[in-house]
C-alpha positions in Angstrom: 139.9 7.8 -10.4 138.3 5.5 -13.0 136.5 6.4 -15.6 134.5 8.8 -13.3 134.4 6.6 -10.5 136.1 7.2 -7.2 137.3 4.2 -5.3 136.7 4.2 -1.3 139.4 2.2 0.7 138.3 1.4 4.4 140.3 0.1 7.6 138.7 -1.0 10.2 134.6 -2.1 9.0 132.9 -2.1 12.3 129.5 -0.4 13.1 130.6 3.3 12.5 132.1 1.8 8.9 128.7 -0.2 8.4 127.0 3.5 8.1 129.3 4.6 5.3 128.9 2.0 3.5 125.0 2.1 3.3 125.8 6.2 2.3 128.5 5.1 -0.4 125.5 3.4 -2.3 123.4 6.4 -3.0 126.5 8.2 -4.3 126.8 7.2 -8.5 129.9 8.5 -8.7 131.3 6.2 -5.3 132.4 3.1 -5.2 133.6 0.5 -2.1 136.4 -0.9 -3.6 139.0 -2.4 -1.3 138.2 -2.9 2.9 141.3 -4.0 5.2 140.8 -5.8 8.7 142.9 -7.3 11.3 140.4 -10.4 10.8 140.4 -11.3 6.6 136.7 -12.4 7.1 135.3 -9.8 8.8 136.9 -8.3 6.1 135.7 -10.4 3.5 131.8 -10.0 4.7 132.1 -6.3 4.7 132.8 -7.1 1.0 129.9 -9.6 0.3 127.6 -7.2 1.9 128.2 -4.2 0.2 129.3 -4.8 -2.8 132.8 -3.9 -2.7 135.3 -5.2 -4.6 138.7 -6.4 -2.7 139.2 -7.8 1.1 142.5 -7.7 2.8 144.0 -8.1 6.0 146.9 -5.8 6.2 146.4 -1.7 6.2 149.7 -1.6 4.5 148.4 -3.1 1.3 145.0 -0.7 1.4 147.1 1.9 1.5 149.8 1.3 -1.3 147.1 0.2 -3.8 147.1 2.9 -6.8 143.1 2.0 -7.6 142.7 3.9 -4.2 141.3 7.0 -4.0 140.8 7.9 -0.6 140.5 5.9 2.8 138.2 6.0 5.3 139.3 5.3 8.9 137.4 4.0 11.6 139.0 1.9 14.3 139.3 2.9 17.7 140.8 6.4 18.8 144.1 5.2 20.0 145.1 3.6 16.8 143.6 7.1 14.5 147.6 8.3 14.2 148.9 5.5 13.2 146.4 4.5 10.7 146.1 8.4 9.3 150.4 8.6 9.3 150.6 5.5 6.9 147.6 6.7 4.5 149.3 10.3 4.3 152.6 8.7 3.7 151.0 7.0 1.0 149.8 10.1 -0.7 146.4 8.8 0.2 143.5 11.3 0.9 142.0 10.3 4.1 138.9 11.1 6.1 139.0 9.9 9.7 136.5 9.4 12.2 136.3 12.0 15.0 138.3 12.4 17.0 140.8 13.2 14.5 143.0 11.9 17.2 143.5 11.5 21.2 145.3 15.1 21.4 145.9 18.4 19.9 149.5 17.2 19.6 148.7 14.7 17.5 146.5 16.5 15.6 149.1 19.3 14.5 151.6 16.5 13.5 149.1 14.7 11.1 148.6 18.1 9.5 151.8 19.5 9.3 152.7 15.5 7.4 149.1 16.4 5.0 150.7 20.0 4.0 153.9 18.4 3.5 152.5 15.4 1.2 150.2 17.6 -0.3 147.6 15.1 0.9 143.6 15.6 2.1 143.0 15.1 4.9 139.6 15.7 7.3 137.9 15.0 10.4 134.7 13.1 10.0 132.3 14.9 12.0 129.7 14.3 9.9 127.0 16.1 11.5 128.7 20.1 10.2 127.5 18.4 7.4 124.0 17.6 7.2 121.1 20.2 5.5 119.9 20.4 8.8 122.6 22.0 10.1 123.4 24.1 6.6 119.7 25.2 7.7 120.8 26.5 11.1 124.0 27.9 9.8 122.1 29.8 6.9 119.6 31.1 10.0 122.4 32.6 12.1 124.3 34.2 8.8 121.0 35.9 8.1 120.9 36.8 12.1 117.0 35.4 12.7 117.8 34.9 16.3 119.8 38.1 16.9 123.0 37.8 18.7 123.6 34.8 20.5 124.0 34.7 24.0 123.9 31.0 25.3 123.9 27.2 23.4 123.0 25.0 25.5 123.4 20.6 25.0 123.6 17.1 25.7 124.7 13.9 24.9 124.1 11.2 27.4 123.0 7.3 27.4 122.3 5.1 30.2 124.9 2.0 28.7 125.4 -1.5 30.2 128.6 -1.2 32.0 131.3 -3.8 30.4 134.7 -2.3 31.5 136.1 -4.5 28.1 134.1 -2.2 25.8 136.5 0.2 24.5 134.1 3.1 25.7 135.6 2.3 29.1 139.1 1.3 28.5 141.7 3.8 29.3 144.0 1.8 26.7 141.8 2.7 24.0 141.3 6.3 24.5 138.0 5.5 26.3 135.3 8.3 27.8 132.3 9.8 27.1 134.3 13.0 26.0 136.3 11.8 23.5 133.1 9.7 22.2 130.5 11.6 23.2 131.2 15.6 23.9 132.9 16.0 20.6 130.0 16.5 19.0 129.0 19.4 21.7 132.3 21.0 21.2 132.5 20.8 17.7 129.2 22.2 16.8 129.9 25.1 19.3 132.5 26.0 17.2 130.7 25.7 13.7 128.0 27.9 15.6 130.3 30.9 17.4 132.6 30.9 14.7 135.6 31.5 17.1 137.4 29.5 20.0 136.4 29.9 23.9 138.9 31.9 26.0 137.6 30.1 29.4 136.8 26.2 30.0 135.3 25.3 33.4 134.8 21.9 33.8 134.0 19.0 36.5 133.3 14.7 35.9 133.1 11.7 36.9 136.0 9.4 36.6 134.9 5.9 37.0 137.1 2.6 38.3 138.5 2.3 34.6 140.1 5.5 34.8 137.7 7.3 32.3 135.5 10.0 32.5 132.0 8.1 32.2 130.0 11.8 33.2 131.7 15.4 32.1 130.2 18.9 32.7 131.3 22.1 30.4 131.1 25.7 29.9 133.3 27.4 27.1 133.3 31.1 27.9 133.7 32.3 24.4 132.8 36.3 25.5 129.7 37.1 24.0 127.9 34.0 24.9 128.8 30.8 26.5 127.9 26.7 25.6 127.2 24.7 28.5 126.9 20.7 27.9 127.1 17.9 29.6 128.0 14.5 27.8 127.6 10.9 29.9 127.6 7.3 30.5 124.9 6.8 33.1 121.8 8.5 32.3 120.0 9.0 28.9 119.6 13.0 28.5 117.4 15.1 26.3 120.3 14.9 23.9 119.1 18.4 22.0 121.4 21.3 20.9 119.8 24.8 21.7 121.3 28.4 20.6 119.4 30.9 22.2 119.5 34.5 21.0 118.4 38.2 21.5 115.7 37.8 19.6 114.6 33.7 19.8 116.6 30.8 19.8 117.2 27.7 17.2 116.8 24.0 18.2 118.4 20.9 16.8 116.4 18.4 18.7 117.4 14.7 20.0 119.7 13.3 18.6 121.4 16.7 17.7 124.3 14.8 15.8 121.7 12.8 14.1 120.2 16.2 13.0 116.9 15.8 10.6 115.1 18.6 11.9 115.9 22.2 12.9 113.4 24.2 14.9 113.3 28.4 14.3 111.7 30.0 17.4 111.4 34.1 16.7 109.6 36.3 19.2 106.3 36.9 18.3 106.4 35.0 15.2 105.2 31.2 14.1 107.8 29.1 14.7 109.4 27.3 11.6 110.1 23.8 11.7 112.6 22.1 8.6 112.9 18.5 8.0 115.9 17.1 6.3 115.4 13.3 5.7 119.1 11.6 4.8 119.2 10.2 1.4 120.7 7.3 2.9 122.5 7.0 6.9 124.0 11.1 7.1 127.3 9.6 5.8 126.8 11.0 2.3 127.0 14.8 2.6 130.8 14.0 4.3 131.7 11.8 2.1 130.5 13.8 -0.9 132.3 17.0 0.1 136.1 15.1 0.3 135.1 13.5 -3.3 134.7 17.0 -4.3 137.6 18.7 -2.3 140.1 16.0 -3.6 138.7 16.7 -7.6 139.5 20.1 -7.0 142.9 20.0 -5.5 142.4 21.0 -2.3 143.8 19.9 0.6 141.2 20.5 3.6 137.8 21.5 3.7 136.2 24.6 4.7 133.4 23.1 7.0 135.5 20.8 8.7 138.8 22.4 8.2 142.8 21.3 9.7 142.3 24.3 12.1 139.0 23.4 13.6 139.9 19.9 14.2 143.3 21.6 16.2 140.6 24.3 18.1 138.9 20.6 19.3 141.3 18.9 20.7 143.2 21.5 21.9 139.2 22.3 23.5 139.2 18.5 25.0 142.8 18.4 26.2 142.0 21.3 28.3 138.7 19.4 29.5 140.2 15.8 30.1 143.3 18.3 32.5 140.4 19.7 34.5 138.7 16.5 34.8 141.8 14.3 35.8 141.8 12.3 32.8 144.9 11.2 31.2 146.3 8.1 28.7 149.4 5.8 29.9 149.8 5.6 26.1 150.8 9.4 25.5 153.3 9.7 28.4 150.8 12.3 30.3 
């Protein structure tokens, strides 16, 4: 770091990178300094648009550059390895966007390489870390629902089918899981604490070999999470945790979370808005700046393990449903 200032490094500026970008700008202590692209102008507009500092067209180069601090990763699934191997062999922090990877094999590769590097490293699933979601955690720590017993969820969209859009190509790690139900079974895990010891689940696989509808229940003992996460239809898109005594709602889009709804028997319910300071990209983005100042090598919210629990979660999901990539030999 610079005089205070911690230099960002991003491969791959699409959509998802567009978002962290606009969060970058509310951070003083953040700066957008170099963005890599297979195409130099895409590249080069990120740039021009947000202010950053340096354009390249080769990965390789982000991620030998000493001004770097960390790297942000957001290309397509497939290519998450690859992209997280060279930045870690760099001795470059990294935060990735979920899913960490396309399997739990994966996964426990890139973090054994991170503990050997002494290297960062974290899954960008951005929503553990938005107040609204601190809110519902500080809600079931102080036990306002009781025990809980069910969570219930959704995340579903009617989209135009184009089987060239890498949500339906096998090639690219494609499906609504990996895209979609992350989101469902990551934030069952930030709520039960623990990892389910059943998985029952059914889908759709469509012509493209992807699952475009899935339907889950994690048995995790004393309650269960049921979701369902599609291509075809839009859904109520709202996370529920119901308990013995009331229930919490994160309404639509629970990923997007702004709001968090208390429900107590026989008391007023309490309802919490938390506005983003900028897209939701901040409060990640913040907590790696602060894990890498101090040293440390994952973070507690979004920690190596979790990101493991997940995919090993989702492999078991995409067996059940029939799902499987040419690119991984399964």
């Amino acid at each position: 770091m610079t005089k205070g200032q911690f230099n960002w490094g991003v491969i791959a500026p699409g959509r998802i990178a567009r978002n962290f970008a606009e969060a970058i700008a509310v951070i003083p202590q953040a700066t957008l300094y170099a963005v890599a692209s297979s195409n130099l102008q895409r590249a080069q507009d990120f740039v021009d648009e947000f202010d950053g500092q340096i354009a390249l067209d080769d990965y390789q180069l982000l991620a030998n550059d000493p001004k770097v601090d960390a790297i942000y990763i957001a290309n397509p699934h497939r290519f998450h390895f690859d992209s997280i191997k060279m930045c870690l062999e760099a001795s470059k922090p990294v935060l990735c966007e979920k899913p960490l990877t396309v399997n739990a094999a994966q996964t426990k590769q890139l973090v054994a390489l991170a503990k050997t590097n002494n290297v960062f490293l974290m899954e960008a699933l951005w929503t553990r870390f938005q107040p609204a979601w601190q809110q519902v955690r500080a809600w079931l720590e102080q036990q306002k629902i009781g025990e809980i017993k069910f969570i219930s969820s959704s995340f579903g969209f009617n989209i135009p089918r184009d089987e060239d859009d890498r949500l339906l190509n096998r090639e690219l790690a494609g499906g609504c899981l990996l895209d979609m139900g992350v989101y469902n079974v990551s934030m069952s895990q930030f709520v039960t604490q623990s990892k389910p010891h059943k998985i029952v689940a059914d889908g759709l696989v469509g012509s493209t070999g992807v699952d475009e509808r899935s339907s889950v229940i994690m048995n995790y003992g004393p309650c269960a999470s049921q979701f369902t996460c599609n291509f075809l239809a839009n859904t109520e898109n709202s996370f529920t945790i119901f308990g013995s005594k009331g229930h919490i709602r994160v309404p639509s889009m629970f990923w997007v979370g702004t709001q968090a709804c208390l429900s107590v028997h026989d008391e007023l319910d309490i309802i919490e808005d938390f506005p983003f300071r900028a897209s939701g990209f901040e409060y990640q983005i913040e907590e790696v700046m602060s894990c890498v100042a101090a040293g440390k090598l994952q973070s507690e919210v979004m920690s190596w393990q979790e990101s493991i629990e997940t995919m090993q979660i989702m492999d078991e999901i995409r067996s059940q449903i029939g799902v499987r990539y040419p690119f991984l030999s399964e």
